[in-house]
N, C-alpha and C positions, 0 to 999 in steps of 0.2 A: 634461450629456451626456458619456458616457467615450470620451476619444478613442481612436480605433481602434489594436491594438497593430502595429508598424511593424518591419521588420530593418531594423540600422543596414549597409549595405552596407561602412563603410571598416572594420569588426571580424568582418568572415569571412576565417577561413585558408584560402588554397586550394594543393593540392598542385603547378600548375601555374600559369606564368604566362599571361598570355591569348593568347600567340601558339600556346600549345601545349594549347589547352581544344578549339576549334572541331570540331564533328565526331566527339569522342569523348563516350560515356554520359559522367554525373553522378550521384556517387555523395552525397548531402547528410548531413552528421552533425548531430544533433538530441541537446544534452548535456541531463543531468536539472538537479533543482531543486537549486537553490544552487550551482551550477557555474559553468561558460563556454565557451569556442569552444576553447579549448585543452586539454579536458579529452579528448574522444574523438579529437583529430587526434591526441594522442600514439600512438595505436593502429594509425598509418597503415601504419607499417612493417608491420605482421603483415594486411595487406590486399594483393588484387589490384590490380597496376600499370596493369590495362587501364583504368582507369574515372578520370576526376579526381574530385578530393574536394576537397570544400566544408564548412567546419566552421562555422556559424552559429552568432551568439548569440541566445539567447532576449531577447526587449523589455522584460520586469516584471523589478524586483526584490524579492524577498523583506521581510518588513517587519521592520525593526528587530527584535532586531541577524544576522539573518541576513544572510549574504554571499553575494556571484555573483548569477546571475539565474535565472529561470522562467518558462515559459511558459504558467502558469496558477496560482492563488493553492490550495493545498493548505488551506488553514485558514481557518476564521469559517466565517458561513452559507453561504455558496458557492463552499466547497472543494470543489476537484475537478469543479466544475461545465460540463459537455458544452459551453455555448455559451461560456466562457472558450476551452478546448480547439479548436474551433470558427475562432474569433475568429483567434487565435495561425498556425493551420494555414491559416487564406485569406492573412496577412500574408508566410505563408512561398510561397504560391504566387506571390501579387503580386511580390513578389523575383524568384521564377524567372522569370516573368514579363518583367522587366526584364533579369537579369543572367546566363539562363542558356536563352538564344532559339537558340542555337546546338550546343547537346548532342543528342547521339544517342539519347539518353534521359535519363531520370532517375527515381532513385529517392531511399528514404530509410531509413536507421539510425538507430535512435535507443535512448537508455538509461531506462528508469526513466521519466518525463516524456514524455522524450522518445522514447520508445518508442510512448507513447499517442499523440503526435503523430505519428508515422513513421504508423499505422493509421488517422488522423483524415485526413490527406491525401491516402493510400489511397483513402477511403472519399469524401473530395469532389472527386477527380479521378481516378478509376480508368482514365478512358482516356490520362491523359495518366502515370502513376505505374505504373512498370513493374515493382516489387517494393519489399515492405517488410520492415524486419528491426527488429525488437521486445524487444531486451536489458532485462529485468526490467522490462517494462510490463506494459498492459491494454489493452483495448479499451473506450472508452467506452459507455454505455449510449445511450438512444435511437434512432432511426431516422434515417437520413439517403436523399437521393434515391440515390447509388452505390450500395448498400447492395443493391440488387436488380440491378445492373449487375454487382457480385463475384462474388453466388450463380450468375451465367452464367458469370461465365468464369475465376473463380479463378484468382484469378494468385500467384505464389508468395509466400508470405511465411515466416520463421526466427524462433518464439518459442522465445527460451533465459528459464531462471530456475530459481533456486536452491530447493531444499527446504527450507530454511533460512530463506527469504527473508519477514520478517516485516513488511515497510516498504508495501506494496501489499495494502488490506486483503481478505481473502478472498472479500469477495463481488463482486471484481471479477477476481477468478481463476478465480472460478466463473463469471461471465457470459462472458471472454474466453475459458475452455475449451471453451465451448458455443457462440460464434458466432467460434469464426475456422475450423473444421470446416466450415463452410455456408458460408462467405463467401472460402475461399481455397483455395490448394493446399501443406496447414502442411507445414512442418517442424519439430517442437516439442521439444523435451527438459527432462527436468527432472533438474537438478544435485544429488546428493547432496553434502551436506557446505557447500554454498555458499548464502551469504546474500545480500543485497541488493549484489550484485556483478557483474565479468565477472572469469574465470580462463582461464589459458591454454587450459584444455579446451573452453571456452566459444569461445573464440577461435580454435581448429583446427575444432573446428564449422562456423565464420561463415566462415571462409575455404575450406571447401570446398562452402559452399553460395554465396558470392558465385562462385565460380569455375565454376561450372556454368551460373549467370548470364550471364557474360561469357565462357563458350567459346565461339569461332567459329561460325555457322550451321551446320550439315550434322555437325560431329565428334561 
């Protein structure tokens, strides 16, 4: 029986300490495969101060001799497989769960991977998941129960990704083109010149789409 995949809580970065989290949104960063927790917190500078960030590690690692971790196995029979995806994005709820009972909200960014999962979380907690932001992911296939809960009430989400971008095979560019239109309120761009990346243009994007998030009520 495979045991269920777990966040190790003492290997997440967080931008604040805990006397100064309580009360304010949660912003969670979700790095791709073969990476780690320290990969998209470097990014924090060019991010909105209002929100705390949390940079998670993903639970799998890569099989020999890949390095960093993943949160879902890319290769063999069931690469890329939805109930892997699945799996990974309840472990990251159970976390919040635990470690983030006290934010004003929370949402999730994610690259690549982790992009797929920022949309899988989306998709199994839409009432509690206040936006998603999706740097060179996809949106997985299948049906989930949220899934009818989105197409009511579309909440915002930011897919950026590169023309370039050869790493995310096309027929899941073509699924996630067709169902994040019906399932949310996109934001999408597609990057000339850029490949399986984020670029500072990508990134003045994402900051004026988090900032619209986190402006004040009524302004």
């Amino acid at each position: 029986m495979t045991t269920p995949p777990t966040i190790d809580p003492a290997a997440v970065l967080w931008s604040a300490p805990p006397a100064e989290r309580a009360g304010r949104p949660l912003l969670v960063l979700l790095h791709g495969y073969g990476s780690n927790e320290r990969d998209l917190f470097s990014l924090t500078s060019h991010l909105p101060t209002e929100p705390v960030i949390a940079a998670l590690r993903a639970p799998l690692t890569p099989p020999w001799p890949g390095q960093g971790y993943s949160w879902y196995a890319i290769e063999g029979l069931n690469g890329r497989d939805p109930g892997a995806l699945t799996a990974s994005a309840e472990a990251v709820l159970a976390w919040a769960d635990e470690h983030a009972t006290d934010a004003a909200s929370i949402a999730f960014l994610g690259f690549s991977q982790g992009g797929a999962m920022s949309l899988q979380l989306l998709r199994l907690a839409p009432e509690r998941v206040a936006f998603a932001v999706n740097l060179s992911g996809y949106a997985a296939g299948g049906e989930l129960p949220g899934d009818e809960v989105l197409a009511a009430t579309r909440p915002p989400v930011f897919w950026a990704r590169g023309a370039l971008d050869e790493v995310i095979p096309q027929s899941a560019i073509e699924h996630t083109a067709a169902w994040l239109p019906e399932h949310s309120d996109l934001s999408g761009r597609i990057y000339p010149g850029l490949d399986h990346a984020v670029s500072l243009e990508v990134l003045a994007d994402l900051r004026n789409f988090l900032a619209l998030r986190y402006a004040p009520k009524g302004s």
